[in-house]
N, C-alpha and C positions, 0 to 999 in steps of 0.2 A: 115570316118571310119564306118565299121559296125560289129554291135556285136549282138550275139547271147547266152541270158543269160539263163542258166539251171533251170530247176529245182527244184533242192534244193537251190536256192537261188531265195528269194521274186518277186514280180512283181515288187512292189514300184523302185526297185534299176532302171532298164528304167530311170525313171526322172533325173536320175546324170549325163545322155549322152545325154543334149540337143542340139541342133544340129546335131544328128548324128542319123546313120539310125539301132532301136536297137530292135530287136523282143525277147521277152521273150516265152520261152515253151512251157508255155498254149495257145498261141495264132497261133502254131502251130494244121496244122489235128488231129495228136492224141494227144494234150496238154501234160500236163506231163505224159503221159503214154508214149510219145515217145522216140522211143528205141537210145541207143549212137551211133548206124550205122546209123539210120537217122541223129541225128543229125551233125554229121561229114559228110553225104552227103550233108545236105544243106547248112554246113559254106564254103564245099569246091565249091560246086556249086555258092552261093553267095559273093564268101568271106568275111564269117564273121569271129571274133574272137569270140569263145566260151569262158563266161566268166562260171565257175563250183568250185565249193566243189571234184566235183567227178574224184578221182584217175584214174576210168579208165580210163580217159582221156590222164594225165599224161601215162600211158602206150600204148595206142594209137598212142601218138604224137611222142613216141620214137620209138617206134616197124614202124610206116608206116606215119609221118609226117599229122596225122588226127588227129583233124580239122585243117583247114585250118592255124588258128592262135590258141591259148590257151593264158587263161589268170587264173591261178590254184589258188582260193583261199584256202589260209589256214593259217586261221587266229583261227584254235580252235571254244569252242562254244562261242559265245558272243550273246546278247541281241539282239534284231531288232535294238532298239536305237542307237546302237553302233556301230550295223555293219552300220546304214546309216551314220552316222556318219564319218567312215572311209572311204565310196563311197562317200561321199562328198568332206573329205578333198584331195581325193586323186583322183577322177576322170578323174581331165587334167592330171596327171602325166602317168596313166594309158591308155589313148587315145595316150597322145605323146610317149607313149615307143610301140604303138602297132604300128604306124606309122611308126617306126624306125627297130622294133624287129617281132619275131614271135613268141616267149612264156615267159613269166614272172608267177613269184609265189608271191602271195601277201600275207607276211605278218605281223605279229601287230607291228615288229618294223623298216623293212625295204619294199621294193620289190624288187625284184631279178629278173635278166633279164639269163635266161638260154639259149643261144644262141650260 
């Protein structure tokens, strides 16, 4: 699986998808300054799953199925501690519903597979 994490969510999170092939933002041409039509060019170019915070996404992926896959967090503000926390406990679950599904909303008490 490969994923492609935004943004507004940390670099750190990468390490919860060991095994698997996960480029964060900043390691992108224009890092986070890169715009949501790039980034939905190179999930769908590469197919990755976009993991994001950010709605526009959500409105993207209904309006014209971009990115490729979505993976919508919204779990509120929470801590760094907490959110890795939660990308720990919940990592495989997340990888195996992306393997199966093509957008889930993740948050603090279940994840949702919108499909």
């Amino acid at each position: 699986m490969k994923f492609l994490i935004d943004a507004h969510l940390p670099q750190s999170l990468v390490s919860f998808f060991k095994d698997h092939d996960v480029v964060h933002s900043s390691e992108l041409v224009e890092g986070n300054l890169t715009s949501d039509k790039t980034i939905n060019a190179v999930s769908i170019a590469e197919q990755r799953a976009v993991i994001t915070k950010d709605t526009d996404f959500y409105y993207s992926y209904l309006a014209k199925k971009e990115p490729y896959k979505l993976v919508l967090v919204k779990l509120g503000n929470m801590r760094l501690k907490d959110l890795k926390d939660y990308f720990e406990q919940n990592a495989q679950q997340i990888i195996t519903l992306m393997q199966a599904y093509s957008f889930i909303i993740l948050e603090p008490e279940r994840i949702r597979i919108l499909e």
